[in-house]
C-alpha positions as CSV (number, residue, x, y, z in Angstrom):
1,X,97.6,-75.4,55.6
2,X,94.4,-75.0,58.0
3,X,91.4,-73.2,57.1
4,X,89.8,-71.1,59.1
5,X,86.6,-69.2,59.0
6,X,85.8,-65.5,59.8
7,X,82.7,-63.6,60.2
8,X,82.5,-59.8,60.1
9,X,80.8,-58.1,63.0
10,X,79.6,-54.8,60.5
11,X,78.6,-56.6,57.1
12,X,78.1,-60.2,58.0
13,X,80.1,-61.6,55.6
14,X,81.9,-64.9,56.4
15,X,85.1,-66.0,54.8
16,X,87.8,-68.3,54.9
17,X,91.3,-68.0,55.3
18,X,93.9,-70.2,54.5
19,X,96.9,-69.5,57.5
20,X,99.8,-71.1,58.7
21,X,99.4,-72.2,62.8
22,X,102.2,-69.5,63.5
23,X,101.0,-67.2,61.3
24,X,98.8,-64.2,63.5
25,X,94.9,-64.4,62.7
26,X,93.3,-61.9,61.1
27,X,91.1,-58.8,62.4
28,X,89.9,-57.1,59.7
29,X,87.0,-57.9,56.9
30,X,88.4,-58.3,53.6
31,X,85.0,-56.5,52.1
32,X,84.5,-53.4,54.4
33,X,87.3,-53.9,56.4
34,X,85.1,-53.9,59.8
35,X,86.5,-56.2,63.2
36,X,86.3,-60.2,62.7
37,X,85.1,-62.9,65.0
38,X,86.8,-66.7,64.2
39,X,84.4,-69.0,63.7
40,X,84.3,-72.6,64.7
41,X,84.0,-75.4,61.8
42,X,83.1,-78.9,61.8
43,X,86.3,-80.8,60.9
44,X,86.6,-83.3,57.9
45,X,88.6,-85.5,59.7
46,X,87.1,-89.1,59.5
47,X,89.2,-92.2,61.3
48,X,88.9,-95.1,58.6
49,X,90.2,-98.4,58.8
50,X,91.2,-101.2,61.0
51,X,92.4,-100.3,64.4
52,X,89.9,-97.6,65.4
53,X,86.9,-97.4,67.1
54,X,84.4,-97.2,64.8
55,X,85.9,-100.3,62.5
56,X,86.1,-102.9,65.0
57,X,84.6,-102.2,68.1
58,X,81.4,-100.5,67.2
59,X,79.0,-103.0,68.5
60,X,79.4,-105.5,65.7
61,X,78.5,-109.3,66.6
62,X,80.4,-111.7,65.5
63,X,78.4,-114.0,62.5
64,X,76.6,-117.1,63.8
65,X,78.9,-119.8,62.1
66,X,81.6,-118.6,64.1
67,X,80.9,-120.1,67.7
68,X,82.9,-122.0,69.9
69,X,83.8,-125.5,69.1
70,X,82.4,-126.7,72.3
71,X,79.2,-125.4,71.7
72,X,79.0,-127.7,68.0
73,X,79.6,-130.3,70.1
74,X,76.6,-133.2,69.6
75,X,74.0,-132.7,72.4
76,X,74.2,-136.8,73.1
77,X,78.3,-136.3,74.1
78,X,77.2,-133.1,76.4
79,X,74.6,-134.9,78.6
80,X,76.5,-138.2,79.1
81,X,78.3,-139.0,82.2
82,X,81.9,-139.9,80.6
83,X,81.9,-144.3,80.3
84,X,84.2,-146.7,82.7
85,X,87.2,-148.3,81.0
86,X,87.9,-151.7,81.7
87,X,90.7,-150.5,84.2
88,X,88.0,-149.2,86.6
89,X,85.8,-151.6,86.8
C-alpha cells in the first residue's frame, strides 16, 4: 500500500497515511482536525541490476586488457607491405 504524506494548514503537523490508490485522500488533521495539504515525497525506488541504465551504460570504459585483437597485433606485421609468393613473381 502507498504512503502518502500530509501536512496540516492550522497546526503544522505532518503525517503519513497508509491508503489504497482507490481509496479517497484525506482532508482533515488527525491532531486538530484542521484542512490538509498532500505533500510530495522522494520515492525509494532504486533500479538495481543488469539491464538498466545506471548498471551498464553509465559511462563505464571497458578495462584495458580487453581491446581488439587487431590492435595486439605486432607493430612489425602492421607496417609491412604484405610479401610476393612465388606465383607472382
Amino acid at each position: 500500500m502507498p504512503i502518502y504524506e500530509y501536512k496540516c494548514r492550522k497546526c503544522g503537523k505532518e503525517f503519513e497515511s497508509f491508503q489504497g490508490i482507490a481509496e479517497p485522500a484525506v482532508t482533515s488533521c488527525r491532531f486538530c482536525s484542521g484542512s490538509v495539504r498532500k505533500l510530495m515525497s522522494l520515492s525509494s525506488f532504486h533500479l538495481k541490476g543488469s539491464g538498466w541504465y545506471a548498471t551498464d551504460y553509465s559511462g563505464k570504459k571497458a578495462p584495458a586488457g580487453e581491446k581488439k585483437k587487431e590492435d595486439k597485433a605486432p607493430e612489425t606485421e602492421k607496417s609491412q607491405p604484405p610479401s610476393k609468393t612465388k606465383s607472382e613473381e
